[in-house]
C-alpha positions in Angstrom: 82.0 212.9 122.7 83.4 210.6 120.3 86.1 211.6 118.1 85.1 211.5 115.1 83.1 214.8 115.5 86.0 216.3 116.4 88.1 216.2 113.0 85.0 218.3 111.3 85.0 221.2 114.2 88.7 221.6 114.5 89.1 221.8 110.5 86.4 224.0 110.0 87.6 226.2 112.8 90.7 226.4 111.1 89.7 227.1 107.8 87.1 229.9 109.3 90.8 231.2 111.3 92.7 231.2 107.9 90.1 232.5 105.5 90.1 235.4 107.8 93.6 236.0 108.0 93.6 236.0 104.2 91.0 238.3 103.8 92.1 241.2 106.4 95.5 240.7 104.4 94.0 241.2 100.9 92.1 243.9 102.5 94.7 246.0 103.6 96.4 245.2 100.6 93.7 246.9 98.3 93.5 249.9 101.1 97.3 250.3 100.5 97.1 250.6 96.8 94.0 252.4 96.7 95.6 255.0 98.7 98.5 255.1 96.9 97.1 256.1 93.5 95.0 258.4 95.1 97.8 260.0 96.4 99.6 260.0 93.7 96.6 262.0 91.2 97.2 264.8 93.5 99.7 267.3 94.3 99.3 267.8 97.8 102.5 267.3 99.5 100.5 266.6 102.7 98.6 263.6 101.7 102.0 261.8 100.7 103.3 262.1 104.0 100.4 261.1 105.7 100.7 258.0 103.2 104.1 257.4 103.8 103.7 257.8 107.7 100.1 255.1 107.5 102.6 252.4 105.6 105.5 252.7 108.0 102.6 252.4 110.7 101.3 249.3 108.6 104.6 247.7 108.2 105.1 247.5 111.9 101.7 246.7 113.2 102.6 243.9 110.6 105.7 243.0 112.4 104.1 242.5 115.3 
């Protein structure tokens, strides 16, 4: 297999890899914030800690 065919596949395997990434990233992201003001418009007290126990749980899955 020449070589030459091999630039294209590795690149575009990459770039599929990375756009990915990026997109599970922004993803969770928006989740975060989404929860976060919905959370906040209410005042349960129970919601906020299941917030605050799903972004400690996101911080070290993160980590990791």
């Amino acid at each position: 297999m020449p070589f030459a065919l091999l630039g294209p596949l590795i690149s575009g395997t990459v770039q599929t890899l990375c756009m990915s990434m990026l997109s599970e990233k922004l993803l969770l992201i928006v989740v975060k914030l989404l929860l976060k003001k919905l959370v906040d418009s209410t005042d349960n007290t129970l919601d906020n800690e299941l917030y605050d126990q799903f972004v400690i749980q996101l911080e070290n899955t993160q980590k990791a």
